[in-house]
C-alpha positions, 0 to 999 in steps of 0.5 A: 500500500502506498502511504500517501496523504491528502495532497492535490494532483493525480491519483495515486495509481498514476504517480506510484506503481509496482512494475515487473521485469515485463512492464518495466520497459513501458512503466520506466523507460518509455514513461521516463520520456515524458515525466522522470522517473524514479524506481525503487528496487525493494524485497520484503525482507529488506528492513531499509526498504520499509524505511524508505518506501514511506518517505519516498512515496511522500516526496513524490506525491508533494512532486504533484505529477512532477515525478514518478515512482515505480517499485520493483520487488527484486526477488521477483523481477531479477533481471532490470536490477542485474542488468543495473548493477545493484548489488544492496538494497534499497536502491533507487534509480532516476530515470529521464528520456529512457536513461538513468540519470541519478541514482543512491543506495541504502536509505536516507534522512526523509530531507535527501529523499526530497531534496532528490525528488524535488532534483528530478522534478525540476529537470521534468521542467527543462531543469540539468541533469544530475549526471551531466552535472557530474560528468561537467564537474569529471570533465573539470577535474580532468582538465585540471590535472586532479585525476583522482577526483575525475576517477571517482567522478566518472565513476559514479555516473557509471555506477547509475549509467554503466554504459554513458560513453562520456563516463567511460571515455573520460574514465578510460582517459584518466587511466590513459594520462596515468599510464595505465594503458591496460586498464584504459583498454578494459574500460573502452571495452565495456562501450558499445561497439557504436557508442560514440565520444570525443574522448573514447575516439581519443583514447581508441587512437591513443592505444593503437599508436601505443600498440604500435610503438617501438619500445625505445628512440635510441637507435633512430635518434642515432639514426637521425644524427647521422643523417636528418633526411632518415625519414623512416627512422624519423617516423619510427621515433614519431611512433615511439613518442607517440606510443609513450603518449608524447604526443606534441613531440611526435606531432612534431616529428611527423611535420618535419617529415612531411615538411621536406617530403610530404609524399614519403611512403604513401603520405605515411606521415600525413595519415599518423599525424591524423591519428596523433591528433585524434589521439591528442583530442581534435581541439586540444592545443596539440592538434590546432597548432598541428593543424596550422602548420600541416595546412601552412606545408600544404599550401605553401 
């Protein structure tokens, strides 16, 4: 039963409602393009549950129509709460435009229960996204060079949308940046084969450069020193910076290559420069200054 009051809006049976693992596609996400959406995965066993159940059945009847609530006995219906990752409960999940957007474990103080309810019935009124606020605060500590705050930020946006291509790319560019070229490659792993992203094209790019990277420069610098018109030890070394994510110097190389011979072996150069700066990210500082000067060779 739900434990509403006498509060003005649409009926109860419109607003709260159990769902099973056959209507959840149309009780949540189809629903959830018209007016949030917010699932409760309960048991009966679960103490916490019948905690938060009440409060946040009570925040969403205040909401008045702004917000849904939709209640999912796990024991039940399994396979949305598999599929979701949820490993405690209670666990509650915002849904928005067939998405989850936010989302908490365990039970809270009834004043975070609708301070989360009143969150999502502003973004039913063209309010932002807890995640695209997550993921613009992720984004920020990325470009600042404080990488563990961006981690743990990507983090949980996955945790309440394990497939968000920006979280993985973002993620997988944190591991990227602190050499972990391994855990990178898990993490593009886990996108969709046709999840598209700046940052996950960036990081794809950066791990086929360091996939064909030669392990050390010695041996080219040498080369070069001997003779700087050795432009397929030049390219080597490129490969070598690049593989090592040294990408400005790589960059660099790879011009003087095309500077004083831009047809050299099937324009080889030109077309590791595009990759470089994909890998660098095609606004980056590296691929804009790298771009002027490709076009200044070009067109010279």
């Amino acid at each position: 039963m739900s434990l509403i009051g006498e509060t003005a809006g649409p009926p109860a049976a419109d607003i709260i409602r159990d769902a099973t693992d056959a209507s959840f596609a149309a009780d949540v996400l189809d629903a959830s393009r018209d007016t949030p959406v917010i699932v409760d995965f309960w048991a009966t066993w679960c103490g916490p549950c019948r905690q938060l159940g009440p409060a946040l059945e009570k925040a969403v009847a205040a909401a008045k129509g702004a917000v849904k609530l939709v209640k999912v006995d796990i024991d039940k219906n399994p396979a949305y709460a598999e599929q979701l990752r949820v490993q405690s409960i209670p666990a509650v999940f915002a849904f928005v435009d067939g998405r989850p957007v936010d989302a908490f474990m365990g039970a809270l103080p009834d004043s975070q229960v609708k301070a989360f309810v009143d969150k999502l019935a502003k973004m039913g009124r063209g309010g932002t996204s807890p995640l695209d606020e997550m993921l613009a605060a992720a984004k920020e500590s990325l470009e600042l060079g404080d990488m563990g705050g961006a981690a743990q930020a990507f983090a949980q946006v996955l945790q309440a949308d394990p497939q968000n291509p920006k979280a993985l790319g973002g993620l997988a560019k944190v591991y990227m940046a602190s050499g972990d070229t391994e855990r990178a490659g898990e993490i593009v792993a886990m996108a969709a084969p046709d999840a598209k992203d700046p940052d996950l094209d960036s990081v794809r790019a950066a791990l086929a450069l360091a996939a064909e990277a030669p392990s050390e420069t010695t041996q080219f610098e040498k080369r070069l020193a001997a003779d700087p018109d050795d432009h397929e030890a030049r390219f080597e070394l490129a490969k070598a910076l690049a593989g090592s994510h040294r990408l400005e110097a790589a960059a660099d190389q790879l011009l003087t290559i095309i500077e004083k011979d831009r047809a050299w072996n099937d324009e080889a150069a030109r077309k590791q420069l595009l990759t470089v700066f994909e890998a660098a990210g095609q606004m980056s500082e590296i691929s804009r200054n790298g771009r002027r000067r490709l076009s200044a060779i070009l067109f010279s």
